[in-house]
FIZABA-221539 format. One line per 10 residues: number of its first residue (from 1); their letters; for each residue x, y, z of N, C-alpha, C. Coordinates in Angstrom, 1 decimal. Example, Ala and Ser with C-alpha at 12.3 -4.5 7.8 and 13.67 -1.06 7.14 Angstrom:
residues 2
1 = as = 13.2,-5.7,7.8,12.3,-4.5,7.8,13.2,-3.3,7.8 | 12.8,-2.2,7.1,13.7,-1.1,7.1,12.9,0.0,7.9
This chain:
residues 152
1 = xxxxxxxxxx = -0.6,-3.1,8.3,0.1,-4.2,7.6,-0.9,-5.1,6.9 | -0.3,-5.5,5.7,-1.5,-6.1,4.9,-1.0,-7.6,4.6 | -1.3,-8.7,5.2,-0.3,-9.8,4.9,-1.4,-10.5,5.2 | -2.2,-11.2,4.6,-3.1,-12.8,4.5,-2.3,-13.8,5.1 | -2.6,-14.4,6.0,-1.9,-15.2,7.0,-3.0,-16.7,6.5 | -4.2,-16.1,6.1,-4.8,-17.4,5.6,-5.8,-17.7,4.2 | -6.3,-18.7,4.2,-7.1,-18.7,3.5,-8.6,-19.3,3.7 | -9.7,-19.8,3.0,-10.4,-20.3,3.1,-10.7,-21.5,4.0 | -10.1,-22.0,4.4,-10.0,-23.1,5.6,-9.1,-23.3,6.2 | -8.3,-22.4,6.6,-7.2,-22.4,7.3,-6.2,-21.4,7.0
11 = xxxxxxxxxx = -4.8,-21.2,7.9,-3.3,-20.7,7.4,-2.8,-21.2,6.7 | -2.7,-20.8,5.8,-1.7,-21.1,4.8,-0.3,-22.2,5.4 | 0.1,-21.7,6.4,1.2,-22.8,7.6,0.5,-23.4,8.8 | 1.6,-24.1,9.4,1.0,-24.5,10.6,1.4,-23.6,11.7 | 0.6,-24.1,13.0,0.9,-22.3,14.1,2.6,-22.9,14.3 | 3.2,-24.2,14.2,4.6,-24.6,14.2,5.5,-23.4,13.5 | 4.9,-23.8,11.6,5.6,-22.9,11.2,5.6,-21.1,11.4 | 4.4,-20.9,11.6,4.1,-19.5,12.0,4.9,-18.9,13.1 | 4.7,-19.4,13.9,5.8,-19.8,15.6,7.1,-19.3,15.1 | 7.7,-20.0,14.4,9.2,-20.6,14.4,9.7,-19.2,12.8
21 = xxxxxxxxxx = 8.3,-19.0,11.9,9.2,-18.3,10.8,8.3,-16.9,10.8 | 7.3,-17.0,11.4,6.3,-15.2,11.4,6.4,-14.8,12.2 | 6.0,-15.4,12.9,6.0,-14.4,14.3,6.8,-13.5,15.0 | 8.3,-13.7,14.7,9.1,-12.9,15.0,9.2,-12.0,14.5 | 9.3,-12.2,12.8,9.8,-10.6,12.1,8.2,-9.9,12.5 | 7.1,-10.6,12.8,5.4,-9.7,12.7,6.2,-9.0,14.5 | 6.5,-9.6,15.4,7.1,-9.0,16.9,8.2,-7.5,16.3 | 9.0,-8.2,15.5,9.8,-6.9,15.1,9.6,-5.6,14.3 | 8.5,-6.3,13.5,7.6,-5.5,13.0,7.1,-4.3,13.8 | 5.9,-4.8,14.6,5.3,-4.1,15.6,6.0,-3.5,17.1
31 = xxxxxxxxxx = 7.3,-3.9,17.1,8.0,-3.2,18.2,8.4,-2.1,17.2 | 8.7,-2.0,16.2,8.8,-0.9,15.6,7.9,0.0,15.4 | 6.9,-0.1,15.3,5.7,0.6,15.1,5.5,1.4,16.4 | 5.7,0.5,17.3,5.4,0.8,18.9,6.7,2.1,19.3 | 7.8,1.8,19.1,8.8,2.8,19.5,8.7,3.9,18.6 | 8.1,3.8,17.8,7.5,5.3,17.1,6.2,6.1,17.8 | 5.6,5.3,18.3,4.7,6.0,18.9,3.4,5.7,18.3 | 3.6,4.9,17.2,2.2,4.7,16.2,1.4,2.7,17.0 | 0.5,2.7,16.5,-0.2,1.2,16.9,0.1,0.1,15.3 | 0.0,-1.0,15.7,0.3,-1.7,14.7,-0.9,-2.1,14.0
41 = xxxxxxxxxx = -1.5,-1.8,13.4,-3.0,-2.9,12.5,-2.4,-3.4,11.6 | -2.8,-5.2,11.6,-2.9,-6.0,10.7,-4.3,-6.6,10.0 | -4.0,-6.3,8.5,-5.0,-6.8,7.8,-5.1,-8.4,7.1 | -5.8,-9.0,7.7,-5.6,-10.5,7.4,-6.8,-11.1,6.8 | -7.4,-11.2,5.6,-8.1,-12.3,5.0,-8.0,-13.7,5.6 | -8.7,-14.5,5.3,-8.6,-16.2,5.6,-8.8,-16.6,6.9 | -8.8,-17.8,6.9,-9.5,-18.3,8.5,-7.9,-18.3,9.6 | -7.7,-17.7,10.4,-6.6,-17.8,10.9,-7.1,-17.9,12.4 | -7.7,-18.7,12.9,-8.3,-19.3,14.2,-7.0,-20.0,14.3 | -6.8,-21.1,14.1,-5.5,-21.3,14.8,-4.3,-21.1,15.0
51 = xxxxxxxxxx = -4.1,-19.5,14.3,-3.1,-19.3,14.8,-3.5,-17.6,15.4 | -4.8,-17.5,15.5,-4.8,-15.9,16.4,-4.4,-15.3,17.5 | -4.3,-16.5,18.7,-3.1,-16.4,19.6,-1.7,-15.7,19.1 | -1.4,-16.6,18.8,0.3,-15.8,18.1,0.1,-14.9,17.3 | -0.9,-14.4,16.7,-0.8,-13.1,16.1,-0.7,-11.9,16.8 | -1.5,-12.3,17.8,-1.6,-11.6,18.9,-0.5,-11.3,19.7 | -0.1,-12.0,20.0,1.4,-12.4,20.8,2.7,-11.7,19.8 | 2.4,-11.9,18.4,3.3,-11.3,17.6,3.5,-9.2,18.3 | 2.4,-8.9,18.8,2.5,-7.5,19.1,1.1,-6.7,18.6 | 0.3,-7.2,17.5,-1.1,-6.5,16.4,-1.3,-5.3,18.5
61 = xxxxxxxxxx = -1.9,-4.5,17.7,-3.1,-3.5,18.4,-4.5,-3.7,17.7 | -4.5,-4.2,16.4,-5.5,-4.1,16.0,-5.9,-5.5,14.8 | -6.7,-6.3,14.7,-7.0,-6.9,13.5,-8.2,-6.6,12.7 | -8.0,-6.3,11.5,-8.9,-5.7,10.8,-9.5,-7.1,9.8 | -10.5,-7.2,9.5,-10.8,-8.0,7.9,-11.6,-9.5,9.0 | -11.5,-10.7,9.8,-11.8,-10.6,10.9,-13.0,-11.6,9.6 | -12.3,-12.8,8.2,-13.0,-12.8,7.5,-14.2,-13.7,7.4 | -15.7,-12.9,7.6,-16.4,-14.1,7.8,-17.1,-15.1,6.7 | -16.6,-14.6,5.6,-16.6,-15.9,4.5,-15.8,-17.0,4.3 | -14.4,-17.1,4.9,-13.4,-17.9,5.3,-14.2,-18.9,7.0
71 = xxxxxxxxxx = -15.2,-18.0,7.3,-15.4,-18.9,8.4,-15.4,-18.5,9.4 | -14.6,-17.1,10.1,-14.1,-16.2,11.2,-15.7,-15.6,12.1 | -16.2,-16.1,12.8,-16.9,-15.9,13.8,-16.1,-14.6,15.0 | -16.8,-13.7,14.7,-16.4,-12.5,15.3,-17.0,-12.7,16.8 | -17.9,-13.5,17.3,-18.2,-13.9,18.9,-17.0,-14.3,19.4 | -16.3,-15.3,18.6,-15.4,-16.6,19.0,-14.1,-15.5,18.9 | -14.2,-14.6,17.9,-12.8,-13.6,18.4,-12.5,-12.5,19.1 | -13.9,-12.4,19.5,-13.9,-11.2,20.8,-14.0,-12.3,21.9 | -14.2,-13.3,21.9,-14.0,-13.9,23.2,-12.7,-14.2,23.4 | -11.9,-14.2,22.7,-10.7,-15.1,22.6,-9.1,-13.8,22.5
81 = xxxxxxxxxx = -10.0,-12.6,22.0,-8.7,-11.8,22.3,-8.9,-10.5,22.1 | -10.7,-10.1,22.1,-11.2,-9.0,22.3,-11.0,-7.9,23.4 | -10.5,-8.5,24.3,-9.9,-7.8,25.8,-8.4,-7.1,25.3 | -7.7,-7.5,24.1,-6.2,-7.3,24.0,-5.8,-6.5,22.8 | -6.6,-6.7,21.9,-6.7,-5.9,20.8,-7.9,-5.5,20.1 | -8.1,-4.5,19.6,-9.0,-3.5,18.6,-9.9,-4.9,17.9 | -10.5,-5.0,17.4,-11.7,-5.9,16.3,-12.2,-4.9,15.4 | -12.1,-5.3,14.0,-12.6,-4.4,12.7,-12.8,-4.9,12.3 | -14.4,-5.1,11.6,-14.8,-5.7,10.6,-15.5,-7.1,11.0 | -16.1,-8.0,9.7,-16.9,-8.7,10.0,-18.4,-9.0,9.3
91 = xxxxxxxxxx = -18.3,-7.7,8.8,-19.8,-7.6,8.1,-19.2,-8.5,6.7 | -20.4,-9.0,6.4,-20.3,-9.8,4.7,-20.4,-9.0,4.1 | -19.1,-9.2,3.5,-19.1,-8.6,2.2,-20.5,-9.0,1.2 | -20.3,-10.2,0.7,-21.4,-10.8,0.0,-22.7,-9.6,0.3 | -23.4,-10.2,1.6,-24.0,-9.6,1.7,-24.4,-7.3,1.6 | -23.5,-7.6,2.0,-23.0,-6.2,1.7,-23.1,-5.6,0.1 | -22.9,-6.0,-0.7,-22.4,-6.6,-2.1,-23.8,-6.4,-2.9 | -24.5,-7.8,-2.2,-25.6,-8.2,-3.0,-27.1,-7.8,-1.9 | -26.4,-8.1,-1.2,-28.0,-8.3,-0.2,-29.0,-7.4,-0.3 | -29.8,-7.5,0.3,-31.0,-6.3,0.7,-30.4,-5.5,1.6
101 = xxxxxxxxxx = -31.5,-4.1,2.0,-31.0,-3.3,3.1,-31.2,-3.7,4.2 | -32.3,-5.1,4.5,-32.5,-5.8,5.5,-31.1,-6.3,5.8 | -31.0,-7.3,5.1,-29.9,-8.1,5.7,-28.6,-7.4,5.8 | -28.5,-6.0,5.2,-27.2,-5.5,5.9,-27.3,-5.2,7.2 | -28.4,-4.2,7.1,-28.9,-3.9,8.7,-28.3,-5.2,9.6 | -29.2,-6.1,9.3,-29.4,-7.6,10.3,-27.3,-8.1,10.5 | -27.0,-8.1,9.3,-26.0,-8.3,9.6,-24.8,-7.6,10.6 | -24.6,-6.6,10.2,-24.1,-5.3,10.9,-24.2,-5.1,12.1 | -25.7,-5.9,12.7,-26.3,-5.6,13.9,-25.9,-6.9,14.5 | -25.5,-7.8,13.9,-25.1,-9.2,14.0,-23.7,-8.9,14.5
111 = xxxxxxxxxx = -22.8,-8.3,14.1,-21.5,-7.7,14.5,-21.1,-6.8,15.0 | -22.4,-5.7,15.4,-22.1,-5.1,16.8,-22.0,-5.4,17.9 | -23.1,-6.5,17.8,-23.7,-7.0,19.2,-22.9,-8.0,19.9 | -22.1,-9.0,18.7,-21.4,-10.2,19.2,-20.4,-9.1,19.6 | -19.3,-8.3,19.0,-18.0,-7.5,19.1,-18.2,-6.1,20.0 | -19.1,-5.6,19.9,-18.8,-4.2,20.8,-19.0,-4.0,22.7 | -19.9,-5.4,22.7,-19.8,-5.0,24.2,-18.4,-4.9,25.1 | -18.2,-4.2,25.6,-17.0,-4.1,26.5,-16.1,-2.9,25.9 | -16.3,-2.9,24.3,-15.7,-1.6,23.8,-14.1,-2.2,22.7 | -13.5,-1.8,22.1,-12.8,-2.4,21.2,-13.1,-2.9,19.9
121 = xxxxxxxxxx = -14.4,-2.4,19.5,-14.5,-2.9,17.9,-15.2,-1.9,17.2 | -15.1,-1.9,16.2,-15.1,-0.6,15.1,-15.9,-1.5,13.6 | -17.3,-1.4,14.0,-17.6,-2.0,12.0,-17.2,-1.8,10.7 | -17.0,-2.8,10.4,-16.2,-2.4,9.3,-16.2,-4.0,8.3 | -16.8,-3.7,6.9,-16.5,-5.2,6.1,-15.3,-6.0,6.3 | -16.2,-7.2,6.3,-14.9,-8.1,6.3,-13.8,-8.3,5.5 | -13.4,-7.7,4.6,-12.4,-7.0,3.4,-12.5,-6.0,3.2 | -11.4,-5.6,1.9,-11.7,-4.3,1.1,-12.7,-4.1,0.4 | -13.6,-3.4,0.5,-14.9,-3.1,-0.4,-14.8,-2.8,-1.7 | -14.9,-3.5,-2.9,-14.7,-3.4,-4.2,-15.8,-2.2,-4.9
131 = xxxxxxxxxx = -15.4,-2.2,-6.0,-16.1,-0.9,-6.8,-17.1,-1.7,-7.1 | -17.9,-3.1,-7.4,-18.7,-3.1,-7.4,-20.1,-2.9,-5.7 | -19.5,-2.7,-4.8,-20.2,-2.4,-3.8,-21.7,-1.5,-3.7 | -22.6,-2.0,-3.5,-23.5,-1.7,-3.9,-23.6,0.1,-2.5 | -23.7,1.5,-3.1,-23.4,2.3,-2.2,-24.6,2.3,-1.1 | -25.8,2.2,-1.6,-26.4,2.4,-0.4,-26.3,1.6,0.1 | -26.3,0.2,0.3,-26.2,-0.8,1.7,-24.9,-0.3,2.6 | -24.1,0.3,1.9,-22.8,0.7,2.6,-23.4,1.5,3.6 | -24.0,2.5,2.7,-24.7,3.7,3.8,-25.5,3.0,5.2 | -26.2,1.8,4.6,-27.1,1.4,5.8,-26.1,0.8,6.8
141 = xxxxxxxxxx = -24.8,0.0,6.2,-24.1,-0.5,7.5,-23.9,0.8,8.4 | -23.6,1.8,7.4,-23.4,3.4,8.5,-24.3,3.5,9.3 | -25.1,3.8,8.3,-26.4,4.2,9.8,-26.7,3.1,10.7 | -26.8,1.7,10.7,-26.4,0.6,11.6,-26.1,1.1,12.4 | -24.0,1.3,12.3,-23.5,1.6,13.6,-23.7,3.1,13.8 | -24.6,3.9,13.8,-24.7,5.1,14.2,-25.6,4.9,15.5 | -27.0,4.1,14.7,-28.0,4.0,15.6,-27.6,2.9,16.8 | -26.7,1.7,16.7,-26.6,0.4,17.4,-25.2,0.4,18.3 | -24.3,1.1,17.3,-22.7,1.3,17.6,-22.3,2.1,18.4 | -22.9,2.7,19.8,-22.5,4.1,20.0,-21.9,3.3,21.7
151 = xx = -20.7,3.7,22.1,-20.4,3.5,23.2,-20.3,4.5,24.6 | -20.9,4.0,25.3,-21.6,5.4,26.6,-20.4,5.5,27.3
């Protein structure tokens, strides 16, 4: 599911209105998903810290995008609901984008380390990766989690 719940400094609503007008059809959403047999992943741009509880609660198996130019600290969301659902993504885009092969590395390694222990996270840019994406740093996030990402 592809639905931006936020933006650059926040949701777009309050967790009130979220509560009271999303959360249900996102519950009915994903009980449907569920009685098929399939998992629910939501993709959400923007800072949605205060309302990641109830996203969660809404039914997600998975949040993807996790955005850290909006502000989204992937420590603070594996602490907070990394036991309950999947974690995807995280790496900067930007840097991804523009950076060196250093700083992808460093970053990537920056978002294994806070998100994979215990198991539940999958690297992956904090968005959709646009055509101008620079291809080898892409490659380097790969080999990142090849060499850093591996779960025993």
């Amino acid at each position: 599911m592809c639905v931006d719940y936020g933006y650059s400094r926040g949701p777009w609503m309050s967790p009130r209105q979220f509560r009271t007008f999303v959360q249900p059809a996102l519950k009915a959403q994903c009980d449907t998903w569920h009685k098929k047999g399939a998992y629910a992943l939501l993709h959400s741009d923007g800072n949605i810290d205060i309302i990641l509880s109830d996203v969660v609660e809404g039914g997600i198996d998975a949040y993807q995008c996790i955005d850290v130019q909006a502000g989204m600290d992937i420590a603070k969301v594996k602490r907070e609901v990394g036991q309950k659902i999947c974690l995807i993504g995280n790496v900067n885009l930007k840097i991804l984008e523009k950076g060196t092969e250093g700083e992808v590395a460093e970053d990537a390694l920056r978002c294994v380390n806070a998100a994979a222990p215990g198991g539940g996270y999958v690297l992956s840019p904090s968005a959709n990766v646009s055509l101008g994406t620079n291809l080898a740093n892409y490659f380097v996030m790969i080999k990142t989690a090849k060499k850093h990402g591996r779960y025993l």
